[in-house]
N, C-alpha and C positions, 0 to 999 in steps of 0.2 A: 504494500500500500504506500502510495506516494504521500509525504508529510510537507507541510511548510519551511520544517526545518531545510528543506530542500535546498526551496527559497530564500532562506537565511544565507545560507553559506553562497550561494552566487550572490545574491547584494554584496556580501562582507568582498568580494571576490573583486567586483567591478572595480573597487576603490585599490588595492593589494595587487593587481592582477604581474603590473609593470617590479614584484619582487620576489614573485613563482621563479622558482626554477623550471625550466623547460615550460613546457606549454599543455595546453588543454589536447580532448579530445580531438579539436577543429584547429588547433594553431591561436595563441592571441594575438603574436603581433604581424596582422598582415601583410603578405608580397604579394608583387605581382610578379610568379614565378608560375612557368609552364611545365612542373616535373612531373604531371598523372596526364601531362597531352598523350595520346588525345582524348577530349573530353565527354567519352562514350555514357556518362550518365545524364550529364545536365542536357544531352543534343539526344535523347529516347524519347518516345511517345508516350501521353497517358491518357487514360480514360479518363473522365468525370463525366456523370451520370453516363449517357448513350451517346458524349461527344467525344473526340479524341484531340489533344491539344498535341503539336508536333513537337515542342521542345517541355524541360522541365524548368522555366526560365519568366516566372511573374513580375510584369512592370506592377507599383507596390503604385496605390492611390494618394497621388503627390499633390492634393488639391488644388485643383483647377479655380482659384479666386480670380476674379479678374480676368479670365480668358472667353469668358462667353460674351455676349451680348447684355444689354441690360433688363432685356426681357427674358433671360435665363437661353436664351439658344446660342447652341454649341458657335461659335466664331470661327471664320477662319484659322483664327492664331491657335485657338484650343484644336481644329483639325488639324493642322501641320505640324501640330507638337505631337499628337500620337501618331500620326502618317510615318515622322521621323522615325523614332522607336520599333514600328511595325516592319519596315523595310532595314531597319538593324537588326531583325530577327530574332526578338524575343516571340515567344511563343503566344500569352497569355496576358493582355494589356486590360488594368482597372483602370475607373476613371476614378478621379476625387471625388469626394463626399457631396451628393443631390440630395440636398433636405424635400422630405415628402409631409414637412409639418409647418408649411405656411398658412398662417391664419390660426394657428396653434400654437407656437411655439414662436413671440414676438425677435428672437434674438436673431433667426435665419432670413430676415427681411428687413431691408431697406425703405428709409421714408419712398413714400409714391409707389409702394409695393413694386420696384425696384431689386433688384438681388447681385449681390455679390458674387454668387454660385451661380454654376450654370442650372437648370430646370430642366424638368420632363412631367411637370405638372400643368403647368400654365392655361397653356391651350395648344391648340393641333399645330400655331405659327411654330413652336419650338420643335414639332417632329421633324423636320427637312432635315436639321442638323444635325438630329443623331442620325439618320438614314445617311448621309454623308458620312457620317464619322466607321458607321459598321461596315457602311461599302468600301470605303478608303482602305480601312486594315482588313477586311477581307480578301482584299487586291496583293498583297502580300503574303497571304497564309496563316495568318493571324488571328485569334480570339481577341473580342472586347466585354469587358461586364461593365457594368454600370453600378455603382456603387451607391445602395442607399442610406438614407440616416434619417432616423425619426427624428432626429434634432440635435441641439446644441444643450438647450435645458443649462444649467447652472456654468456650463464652460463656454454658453455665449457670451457677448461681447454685450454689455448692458448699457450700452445707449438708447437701447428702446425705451427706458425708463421717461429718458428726454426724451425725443425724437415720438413717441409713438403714446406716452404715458402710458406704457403698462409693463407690468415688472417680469423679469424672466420668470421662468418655468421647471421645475423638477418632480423627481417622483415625488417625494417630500420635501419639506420645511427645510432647504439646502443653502447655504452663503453662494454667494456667486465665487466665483474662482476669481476673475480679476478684481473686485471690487468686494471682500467680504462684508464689506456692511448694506452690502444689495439682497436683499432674499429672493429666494425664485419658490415662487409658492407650487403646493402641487399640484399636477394634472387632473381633472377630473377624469370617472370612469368612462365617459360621454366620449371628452376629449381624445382621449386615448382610443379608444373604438376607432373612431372618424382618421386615425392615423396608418390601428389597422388596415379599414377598407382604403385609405390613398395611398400603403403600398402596395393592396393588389392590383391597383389599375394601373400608377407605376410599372409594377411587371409585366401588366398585360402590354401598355405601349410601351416595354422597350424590347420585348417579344416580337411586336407587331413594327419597329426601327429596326429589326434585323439585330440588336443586338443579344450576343451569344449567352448571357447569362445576367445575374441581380445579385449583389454583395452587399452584402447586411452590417454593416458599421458598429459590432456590438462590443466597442471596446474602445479604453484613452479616455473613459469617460464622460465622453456623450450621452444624451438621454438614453440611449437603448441600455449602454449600459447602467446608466442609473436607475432605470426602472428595474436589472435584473440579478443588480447585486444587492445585499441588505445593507453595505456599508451607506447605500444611499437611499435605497426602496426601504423605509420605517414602514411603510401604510397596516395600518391595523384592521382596516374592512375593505372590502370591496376585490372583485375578482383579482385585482391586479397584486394585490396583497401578498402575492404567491409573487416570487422575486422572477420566474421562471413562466409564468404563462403569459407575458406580454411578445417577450421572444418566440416562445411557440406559437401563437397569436398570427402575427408576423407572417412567418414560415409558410402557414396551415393559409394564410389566407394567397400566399404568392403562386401555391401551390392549385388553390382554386380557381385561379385566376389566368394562369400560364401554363397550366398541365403538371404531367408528372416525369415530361422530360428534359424541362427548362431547367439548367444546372442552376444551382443555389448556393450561393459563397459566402461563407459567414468568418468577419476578423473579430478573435476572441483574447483576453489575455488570460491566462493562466490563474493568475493573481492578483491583485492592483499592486501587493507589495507593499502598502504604505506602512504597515504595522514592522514589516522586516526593514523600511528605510529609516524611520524615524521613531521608532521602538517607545518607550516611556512618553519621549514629547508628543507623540500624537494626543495623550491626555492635556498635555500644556497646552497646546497650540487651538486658538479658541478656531480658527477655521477649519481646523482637522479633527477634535476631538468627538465628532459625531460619525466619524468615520471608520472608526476601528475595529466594526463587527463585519469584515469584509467578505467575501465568498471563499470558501476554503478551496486546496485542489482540489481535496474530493468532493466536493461540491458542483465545483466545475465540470469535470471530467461528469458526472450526473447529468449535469443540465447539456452537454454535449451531448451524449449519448439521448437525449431526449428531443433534440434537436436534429437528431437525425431519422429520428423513427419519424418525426413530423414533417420530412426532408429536404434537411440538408445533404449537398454530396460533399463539400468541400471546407475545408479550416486553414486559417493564417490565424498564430497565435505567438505570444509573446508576452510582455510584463509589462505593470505599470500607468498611468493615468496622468491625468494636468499634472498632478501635485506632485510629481516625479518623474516631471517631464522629460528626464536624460532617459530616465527606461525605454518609453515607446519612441521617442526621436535620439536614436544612440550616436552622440556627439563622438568628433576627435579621439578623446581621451577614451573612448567604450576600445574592449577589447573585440578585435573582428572572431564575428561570428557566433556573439554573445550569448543568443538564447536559441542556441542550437540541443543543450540540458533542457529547455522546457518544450522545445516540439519534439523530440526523443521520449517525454514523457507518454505525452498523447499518443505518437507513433504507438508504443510500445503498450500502450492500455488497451486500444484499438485491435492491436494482435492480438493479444494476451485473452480478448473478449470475443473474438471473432465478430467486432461488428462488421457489418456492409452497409453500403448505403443503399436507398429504396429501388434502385436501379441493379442489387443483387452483386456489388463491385465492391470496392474497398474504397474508404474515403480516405484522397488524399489529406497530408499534411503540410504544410507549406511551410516552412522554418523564412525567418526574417531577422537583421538585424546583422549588418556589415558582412554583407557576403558577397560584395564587389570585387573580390578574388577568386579567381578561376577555379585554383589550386585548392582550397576549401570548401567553394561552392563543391567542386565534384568529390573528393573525399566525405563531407555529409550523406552524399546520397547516396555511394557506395555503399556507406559503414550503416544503412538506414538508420539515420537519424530524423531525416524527412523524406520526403517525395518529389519536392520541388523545393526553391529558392526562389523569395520576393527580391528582386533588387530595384529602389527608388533611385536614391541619388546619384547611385554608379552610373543609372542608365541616362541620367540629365548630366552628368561627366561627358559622360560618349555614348551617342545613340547606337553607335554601333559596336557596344561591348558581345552584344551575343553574337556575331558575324567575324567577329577579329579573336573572340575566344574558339568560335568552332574552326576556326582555317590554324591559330595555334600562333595566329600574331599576338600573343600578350604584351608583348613591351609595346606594343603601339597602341595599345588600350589607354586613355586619358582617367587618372585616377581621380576618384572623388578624395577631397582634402577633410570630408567631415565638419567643415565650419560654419556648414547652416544658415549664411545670410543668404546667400541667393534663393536657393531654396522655400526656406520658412522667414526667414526675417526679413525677406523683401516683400512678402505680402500681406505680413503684420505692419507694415511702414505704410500701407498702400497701394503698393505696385500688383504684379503679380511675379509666378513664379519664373528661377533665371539659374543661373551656377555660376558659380566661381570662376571655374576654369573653361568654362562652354559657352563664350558669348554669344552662341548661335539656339541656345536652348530658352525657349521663350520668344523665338524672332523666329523661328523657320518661315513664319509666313512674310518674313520684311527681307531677312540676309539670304542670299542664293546657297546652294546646297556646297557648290565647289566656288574658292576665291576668281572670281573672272578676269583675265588676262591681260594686264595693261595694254593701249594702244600706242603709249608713250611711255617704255621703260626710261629708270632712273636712276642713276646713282645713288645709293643714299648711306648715310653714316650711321650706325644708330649708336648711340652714348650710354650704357649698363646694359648687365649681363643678369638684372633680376626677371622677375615673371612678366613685367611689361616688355621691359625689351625683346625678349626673348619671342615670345607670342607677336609683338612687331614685323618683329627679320624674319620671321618662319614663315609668317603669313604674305608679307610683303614679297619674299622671294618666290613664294607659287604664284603671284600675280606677275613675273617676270622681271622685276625689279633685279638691282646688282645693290647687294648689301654686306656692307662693315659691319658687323658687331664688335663692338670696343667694347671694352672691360678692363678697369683700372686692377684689379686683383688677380691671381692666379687660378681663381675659378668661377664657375658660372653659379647662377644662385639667387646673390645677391643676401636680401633680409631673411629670405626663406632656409639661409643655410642653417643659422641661430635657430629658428624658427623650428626646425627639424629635429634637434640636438636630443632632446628628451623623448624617451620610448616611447609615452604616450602621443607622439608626432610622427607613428609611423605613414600616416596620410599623406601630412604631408612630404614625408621623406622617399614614399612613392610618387611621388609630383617632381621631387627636385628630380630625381632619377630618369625620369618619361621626358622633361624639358632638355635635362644632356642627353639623352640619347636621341632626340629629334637635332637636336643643334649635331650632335656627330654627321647622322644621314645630312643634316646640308650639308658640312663640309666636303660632302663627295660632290657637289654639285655645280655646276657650270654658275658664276654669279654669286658664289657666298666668301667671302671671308671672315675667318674669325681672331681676334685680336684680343690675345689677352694682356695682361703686366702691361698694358698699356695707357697710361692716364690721359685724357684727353684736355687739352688746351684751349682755347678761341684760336692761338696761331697756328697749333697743328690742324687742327679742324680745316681752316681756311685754308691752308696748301693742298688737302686732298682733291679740292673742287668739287666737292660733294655739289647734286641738286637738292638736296633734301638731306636735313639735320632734325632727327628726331631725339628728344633728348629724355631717359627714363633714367638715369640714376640714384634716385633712392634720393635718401632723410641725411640729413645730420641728427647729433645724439642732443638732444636735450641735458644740459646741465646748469642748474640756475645758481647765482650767487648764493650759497648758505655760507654761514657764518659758521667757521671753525673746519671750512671742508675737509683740511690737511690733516684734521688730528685723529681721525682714523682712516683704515686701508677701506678705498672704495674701491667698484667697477663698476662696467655698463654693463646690464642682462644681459644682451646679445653678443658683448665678448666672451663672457663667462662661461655661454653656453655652448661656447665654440671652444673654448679653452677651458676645461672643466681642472685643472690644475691651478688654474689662480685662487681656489678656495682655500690652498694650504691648508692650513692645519682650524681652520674656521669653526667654531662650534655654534656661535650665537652667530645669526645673521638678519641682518634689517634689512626689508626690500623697501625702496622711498619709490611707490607708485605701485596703486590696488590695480590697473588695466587689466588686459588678457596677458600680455607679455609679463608684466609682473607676477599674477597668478599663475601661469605653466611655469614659473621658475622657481616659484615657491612648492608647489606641487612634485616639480623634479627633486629642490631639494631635501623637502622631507622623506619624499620616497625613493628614490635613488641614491642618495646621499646619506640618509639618517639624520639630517640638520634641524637644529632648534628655528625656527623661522616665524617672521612676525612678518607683519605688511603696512603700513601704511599709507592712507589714501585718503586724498581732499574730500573726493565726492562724498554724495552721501549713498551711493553702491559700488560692490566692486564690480569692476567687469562694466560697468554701467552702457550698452549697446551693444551686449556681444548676446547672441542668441541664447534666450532662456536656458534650452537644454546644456549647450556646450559651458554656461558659467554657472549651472546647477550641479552636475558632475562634479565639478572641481572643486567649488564651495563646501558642498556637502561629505565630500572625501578629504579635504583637508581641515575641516574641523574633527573628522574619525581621527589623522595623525597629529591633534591639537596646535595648528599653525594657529597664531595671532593674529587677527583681522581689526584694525583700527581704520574705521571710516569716520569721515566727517574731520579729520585729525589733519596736521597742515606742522612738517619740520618748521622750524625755527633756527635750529644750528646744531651744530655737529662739536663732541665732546672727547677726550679722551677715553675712547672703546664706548661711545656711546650718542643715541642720537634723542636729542631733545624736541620735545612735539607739544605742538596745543591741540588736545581732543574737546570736542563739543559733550559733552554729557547730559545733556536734557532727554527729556522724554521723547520728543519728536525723532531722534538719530535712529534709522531703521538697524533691527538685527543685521548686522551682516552676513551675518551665515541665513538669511531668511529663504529657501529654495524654493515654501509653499505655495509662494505668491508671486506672480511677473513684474516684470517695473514695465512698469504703461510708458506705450509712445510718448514724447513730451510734448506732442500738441493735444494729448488728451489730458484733459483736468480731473485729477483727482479731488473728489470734495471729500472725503475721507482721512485723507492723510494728515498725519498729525504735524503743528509746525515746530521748524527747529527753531531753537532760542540761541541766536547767535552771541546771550550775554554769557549763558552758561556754560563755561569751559574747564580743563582741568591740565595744567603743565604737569607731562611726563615726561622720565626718561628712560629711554631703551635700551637696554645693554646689548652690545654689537661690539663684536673684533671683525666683522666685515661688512660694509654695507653696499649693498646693490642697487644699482638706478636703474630704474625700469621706468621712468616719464616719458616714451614715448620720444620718436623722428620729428623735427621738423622741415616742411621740404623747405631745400637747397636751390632756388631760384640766381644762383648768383652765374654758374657757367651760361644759363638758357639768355638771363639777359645781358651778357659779354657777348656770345655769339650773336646776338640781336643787335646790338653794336656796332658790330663790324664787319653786320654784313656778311656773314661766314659763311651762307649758301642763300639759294632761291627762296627756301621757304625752310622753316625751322619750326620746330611741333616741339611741345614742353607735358610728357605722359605720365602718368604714375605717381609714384612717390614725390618725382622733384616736381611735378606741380603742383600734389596737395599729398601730404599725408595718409596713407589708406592703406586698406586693403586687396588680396591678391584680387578680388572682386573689380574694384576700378579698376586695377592697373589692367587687370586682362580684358577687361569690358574697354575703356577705350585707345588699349593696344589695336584689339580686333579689328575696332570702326573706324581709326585711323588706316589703317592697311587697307580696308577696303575701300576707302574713297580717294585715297592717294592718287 
């Protein structure tokens, strides 16, 4: 019998994992190495219900916000973004989350009943689109399901409050997740019904769209799941009362509706986990403390098995909800192939039971969660741990990871870095979704499939050898272009090499890797040179005759006048982490800046190092812009190895072995280890939050024999406007870093769009 403590020791594991010796079942720290080519598991055929899907390779529902139209039909940009993926030869493509609870559930609808989400409710205008969208990837070989979701309930977005005057929604008496002093009262039994009957007609028209199948969103804490776990379903009457007949409910009705050969896909987690992440403080923590009579496994594994008699064929499963948001969106720092232990459970209950599903077959298992490596993906599903593998973000990396895995091109596979802005934090910002390293993912319907040819090749110089430049010259040279790549140091890289240093950065350290071996393949080629140990000037510039000077070299280091700097050993994060020997004999160590850069190197050093480590930061969060999941992780793992988090806190000067600080100590200064709750965009107003008292302060001092600067690049403007100056080619472009400060995200977004307009 499968127990929770299960679940205990992978929690404990996620945070520990970077000081196992050797590795898991699946490998933790990811390569992208082709040693079990060729990839005879993940490229076999499977059944589900009476369909047969031609690979084991599911695109994972990467919510489509912002890609539809505002009447909820599918877009252009939403078809060419799956078109893409289809013709890169994954097998089995979901869409994001379609709420089927407008007019029900105030938080999935925009004033002027308006949507954010694409729709398949509305009216008959929005079927064209998905008829487009199921013929488009059926043109390829392709399955599409369509992904539904009774709602959002307490993890929507509670502006409806304003906006609409009526407060969100849940099984019960629930805080809202962003705003815990929102309540979302509960659905009635009415309500709920009328959700029922508009998924079966849902199913019916997206049967009658042509598309392949309906996925049931019952997990991460959305209403379905709220309604079918008891951490959040209290209800003491009424049918729904039962944590488990609203799901079945569901099922039974999609099933009336669409036959008994309509495949039916349902995402489940295991566990939400909350009581194994935050153990005793789930009592403390007033938004969580209603939370802790969660669904057991074996509970789980029941209401699955009940879910299939009422038929389902199919499960994607995994851990975790909002309030632990690193589990179901597993950031950077997650070990690859993390809850490959919790679909091995299912797998293995499934056996053990001989269930089938109604269709007399075996219902697959879908494992998820960092399996954008070849080499893992296919060892899972030899050693049955699953059946398939979900990959979302690998496949918004490179659409064409399943095409370049099956021919045994791995190194030409574009890795996903794990850092979730493009993806998820671009369309919490507003936008919609995009990637890191893929400035074409999001735009298939704007950017052409291949760079188009110049009719007027160029000379061109480009100035850094980091992720802009690099993506620059790569790009620019398939347009025909003749390109320099300068680079003042003795390797290519740039910010990312630092950036790389610690285990938990094996993402990105398969990125640095994939960019040199693309810069190699130019150098075979007619038109590239590359130049290293070579610093570039305005006067050398000038004598090359370059037509075009594009200039991406990176930051300078941020160091401000503190008072007493000399009187202890400092460094910059990003040398240190390149040169892990300047620590000497360091025991106590001060990091001055809470950022991302600062916390991966507090996080190195307590877990790699053993180091006593403290942090200090102005704001009043750390990490403050870096995606939820990715600065939850770390938060939450570096207070398990009790690192010191002072926010709100602002050096003052520097001491012998010691660093002097003024912390705000009022009531308003937010927990900084607080991981329960998001910090809201800052054009959205919190009326909730408490204020800080900028009278009440308290001088501390730090004891440190090293201190570490992590404040953060400022761009280096000074070569771009010399060369401006003097005239030092035709046209001079200023990318990345040296024109503002950023991430791989800019710099590879307008490396791309510069090359292509060139």
């Amino acid at each position: 019998m499968h127990t929770d403590s299960q679940i205990q020791k992978l929690i404990d594991g996620y945070g520990s994992w970077v000081q196992q010796e050797g590795e898991n079942k699946a490998g933790s720290s990811g390569g992208m190495t082709k040693n079990l080519f060729p990839y005879s598991a993940i490229f076999s055929p499977i059944q589900i219900n009476r369909t047969t899907v031609k690979n084991r390779v599911v695109m994972a529902p990467m919510g489509n916000l912002d890609m539809a139209e505002e009447t909820g039909r599918p877009s252009s940009k939403m078809l060419e973004y799956f078109f893409a993926r289809a013709k890169g030869g994954c097998g089995l493509l979901t869409t994001g989350l379609i709420p089927i609870s407008h007019g029900v559930d105030p938080t999935v609808t925009e004033p002027d009943k308006l949507s954010t989400f694409p729709r398949i409710d509305r009216t008959r205008t929005v079927m064209a689109g998905w008829r487009d969208l199921a013929q488009g990837v059926h043109a390829f070989g392709s399955q599409v399901y369509v992904q539904l979701t009774p709602g959002l309930g307490r993890v929507g977005p509670p502006m409806c409050v304003l906006t609409q005057m009526k407060f969100p929604k849940s099984a019960s008496l629930n805080p809202n997740f962003y705003l815990p002093g929102v309540p979302c009262f509960p659905l009635t039994d009415a309500q709920l019904d009328k959700i029922v009957k508009n998924c079966g007609q849902a199913a019916a028209d997206a049967k009658a769209c042509l598309l392949d199948g309906v996925y049931l969103h019952g997990h991460e804490g959305y209403l379905l799941e709220q309604m079918t776990n008891r951490a959040f379903n209290r209800r003491k009457l009424g049918k729904y009362a039962d944590p488990q007949r609203f799901g079945i409910e569901l099922v039974k009705s999609i099933r009336k509706r669409a036959g008994d050969r309509y495949p039916i896909m349902y995402r489940i987690d295991l566990s939400l986990a909350l009581n194994e992440t935050y153990g005793a403080d789930m009592k403390k923590i007033k938004s969580l403390k209603k939370f802790t009579n969660g669904r057991s496994i074996r509970e789980t594994l029941n209401y699955m098995e009940n879910l299939i008699k009422a038929g389902v064929d199919i499960f994607d499963v995994d851990l975790g909800c909002y309030d632990n948001w690193w589990l179901p969106h597993p950031p950077a720092s997650m070990p690859a192939g993390c809850f490959l232990e919790v679909s091995e459970i299912v797998k293995k209950h499934f056996k053990e039971k001989g269930i089938l599903s109604n269709a007399g077959v075996p219902v697959p298992v879908v494992a998820v969660g960092k399996l954008g490596y070849p080499d893992i993906a296919e060892k899972a599903l030899r050693d049955g741990m699953c059946d398939m593998v979900m990959l979302g973000r690998p496949l918004l990396a490179d659409e064409n990871w399943c095409n370049k895995a099956y021919a045994g091109d791995v190194e030409s596979i574009r890795p996903c870095i794990g850092c979730q802005e493009g993806c998820i934090n671009e369309f919490i910002e507003g936008g919609h979704p995009q990637c890191a390293v893929n400035a074409r993912t999001g735009f298939e319907d704007v950017f052409p499939l291949h760079m188009p040819k110049t009719d007027a090749p160029k000379k061109i110089g480009v100035i850094g050898g980091g992720p802009g430049g690099i993506v620059f010259a790569l790009n620019a040279l398939e347009r025909g272009h003749r390109v320099d790549l300068i680079e003042a140091s003795d390797k290519l890289g740039g910010r990312i090499i630092p950036g790389s240093a610690p285990k938990i950065k094996y993402d990105i350290r398969n990125y640095l890797d994939y960019l040199r071996a693309a810069v190699q393949k130019a150098e075979k080629k007619e038109g590239f040179k590359l130049l290293l140990n070579r610093k570039a000037s305005a006067e050398w510039i000038k004598k090359q005759n370059y037509d075009t000077v594009v200039c991406a070299y990176g930051t300078t280091d941020v160091v401000p006048p503190f008072e007493g700097f000399n009187s202890v050993k400092s460094v910059q994060a990003v040398d240190l982490l390149v040169k892990p020997e300047l620590l000497g004999d360091a025991k106590k160590i001060v990091i001055v800046g809470g950022g991302v850069v600062g916390c991966e190197t507090a996080y190195w050093l307590a877990y790699e190092h053993g180091k006593s480590v403290s942090v200090v930061e102005m704001l009043p969060h750390m990490m403050q812009g870096a995606c939820t999941a990715n600065r939850g992780h770390l938060l939450h793992y570096m207070k398990e190895k009790n690192v010191s988090l002072y926010n709100c806190a602002k050096v003052v000067s520097f001491g012998k072995n010691c660093v002097n600080i003024i912390k705000n100590v009022s009531a308003g200064v937010p927990d900084p280890f607080n991981t329960w709750e998001p910090i809201l965009p800052p054009n959205i107003d919190n009326p909730f939050a408490k204020k800080i008292d900028e009278r009440k302060t308290k001088d501390m001092s730090l004891e440190a024999d090293l201190v570490i600067l992590a404040l953060g690049g400022k761009a280096d403007h000074s070569l771009f406007f010399e060369l401006q100056k003097e005239c030092a080619a035709k046209e001079i472009y200023n990318i990345g870093d040296s024109y503002a400060a950023g991430r791989v995200l800019e710099a590879a977004r307008a490396a791309y769009r510069l090359a292509l307009r060139i």
